[in-house]
C-alpha positions in Angstrom: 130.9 93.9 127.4 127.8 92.2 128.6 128.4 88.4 130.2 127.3 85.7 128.4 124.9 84.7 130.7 123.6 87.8 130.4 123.0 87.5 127.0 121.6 84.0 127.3 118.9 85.4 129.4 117.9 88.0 126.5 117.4 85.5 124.1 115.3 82.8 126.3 112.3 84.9 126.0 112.4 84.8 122.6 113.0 81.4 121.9 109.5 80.8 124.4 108.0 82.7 121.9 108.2 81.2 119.0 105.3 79.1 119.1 103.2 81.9 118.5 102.9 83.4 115.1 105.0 86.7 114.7 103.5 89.7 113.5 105.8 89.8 110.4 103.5 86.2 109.5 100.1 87.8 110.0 100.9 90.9 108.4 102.4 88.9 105.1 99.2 86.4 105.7 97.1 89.5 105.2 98.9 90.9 102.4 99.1 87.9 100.5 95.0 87.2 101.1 94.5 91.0 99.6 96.6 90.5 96.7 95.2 87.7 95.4 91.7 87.8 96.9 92.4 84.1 97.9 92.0 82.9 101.5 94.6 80.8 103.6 91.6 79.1 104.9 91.7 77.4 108.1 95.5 76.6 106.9 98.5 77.7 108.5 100.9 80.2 106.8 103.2 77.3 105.7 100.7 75.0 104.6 98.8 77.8 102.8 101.7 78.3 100.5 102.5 74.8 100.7 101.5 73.5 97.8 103.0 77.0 95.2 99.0 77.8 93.9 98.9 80.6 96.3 102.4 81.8 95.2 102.4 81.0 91.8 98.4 83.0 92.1 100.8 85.9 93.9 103.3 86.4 91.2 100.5 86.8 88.8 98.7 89.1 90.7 101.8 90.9 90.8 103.3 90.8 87.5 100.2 88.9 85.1 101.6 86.4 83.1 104.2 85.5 85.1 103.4 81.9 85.7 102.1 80.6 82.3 100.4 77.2 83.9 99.3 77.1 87.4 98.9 73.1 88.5 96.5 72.5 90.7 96.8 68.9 91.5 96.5 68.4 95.0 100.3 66.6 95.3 103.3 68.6 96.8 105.0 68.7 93.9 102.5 70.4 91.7 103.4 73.8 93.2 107.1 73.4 92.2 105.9 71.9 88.7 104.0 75.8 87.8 106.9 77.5 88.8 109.5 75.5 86.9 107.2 76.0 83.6 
């Protein structure tokens, strides 16, 4: 069985590292973008899905009709407001 310390020192690294966007986020930031033929912009990953359009413009992309109304009012709670209907 490894020490703890040992074990400690794996996981450091990684916890250096997460300031820097993983793979996993680009790759879905790329997917997402080609799906929907929308652009994240000069937004993050979080902040481009933020809001729910982008989702909400996802799951239609993916299933059409999914999401009756998409509200595009610029206040956080809009995005929760198209999925909800």
């Amino acid at each position: 069985m490894a020490s703890p310390r040992l074990e400690l020192e794996e996981i450091q690294p990684l916890q250096q590292d997460a300031a820097r966007p993983e793979p996993a986020v680009a790759e879905a930031r790329h997917w997402i973008e080609q799906v929907t033929g929308r652009s994240f912009g000069d937004k993050d990953f979080r902040s481009g899905l933020e809001n729910g359009i982008l989702l909400c413009e996802l799951l239609n992309a993916i299933k059409p009709g999914l999401v009756k109304k998409i509200n595009r009012l610029s206040t956080p709670i809009a995005g929760l407001v198209s999925i909800f209907n």
